[in-house]
C-alpha positions in Angstrom: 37.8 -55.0 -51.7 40.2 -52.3 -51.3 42.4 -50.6 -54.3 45.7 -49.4 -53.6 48.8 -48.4 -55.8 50.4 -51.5 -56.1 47.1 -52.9 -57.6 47.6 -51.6 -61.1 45.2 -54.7 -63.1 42.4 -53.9 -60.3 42.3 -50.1 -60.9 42.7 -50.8 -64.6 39.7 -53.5 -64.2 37.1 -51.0 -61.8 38.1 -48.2 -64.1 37.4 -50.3 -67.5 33.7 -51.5 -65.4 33.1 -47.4 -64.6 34.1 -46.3 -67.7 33.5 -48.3 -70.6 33.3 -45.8 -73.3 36.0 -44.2 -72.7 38.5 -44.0 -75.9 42.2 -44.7 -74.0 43.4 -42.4 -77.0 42.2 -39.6 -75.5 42.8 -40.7 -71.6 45.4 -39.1 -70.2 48.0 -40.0 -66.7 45.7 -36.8 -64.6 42.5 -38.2 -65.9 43.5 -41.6 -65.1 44.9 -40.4 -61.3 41.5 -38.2 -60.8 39.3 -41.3 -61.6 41.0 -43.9 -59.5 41.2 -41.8 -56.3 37.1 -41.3 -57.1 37.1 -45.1 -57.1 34.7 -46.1 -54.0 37.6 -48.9 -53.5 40.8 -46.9 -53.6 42.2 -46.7 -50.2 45.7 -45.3 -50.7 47.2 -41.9 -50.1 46.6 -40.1 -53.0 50.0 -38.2 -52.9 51.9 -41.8 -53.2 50.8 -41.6 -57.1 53.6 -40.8 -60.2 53.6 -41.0 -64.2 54.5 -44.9 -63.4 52.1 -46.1 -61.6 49.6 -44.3 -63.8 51.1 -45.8 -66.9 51.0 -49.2 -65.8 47.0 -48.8 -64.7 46.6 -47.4 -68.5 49.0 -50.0 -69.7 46.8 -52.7 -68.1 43.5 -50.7 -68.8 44.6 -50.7 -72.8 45.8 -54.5 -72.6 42.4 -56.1 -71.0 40.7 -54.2 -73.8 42.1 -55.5 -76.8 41.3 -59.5 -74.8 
């Protein structure tokens, strides 16, 4: 399966799996952009990334952990 921008919850998912000590407090947007183009998934042009996208990928990231 391939990652891409548009799939915020995916990204926020393979980055929870990767990283699941990670405290979101201390996460920030250009952590959150340099470990999803690491992903072995992600697929997407790099330079297509801004604060929003990044905020909804830590948005979804901090939502599945409190489920």
């Amino acid at each position: 399966m391939s990652l891409n921008w548009e799939a915020t919850y995916a990204i926020a998912l393979a980055l929870k799996g990767k990283y699941p000590e990670a405290d979101l407090q201390d996460v920030s947007l250009q952590q959150i952009y340099q470990w999803t183009i690491a992903l072995d998934e992600f697929e997407d042009d790099p330079a297509l990334a801004n604060d929003d996208i990044l905020a909804r990928i830590y948005q979804d990231w901090f939502e599945e952990t409190l489920s």
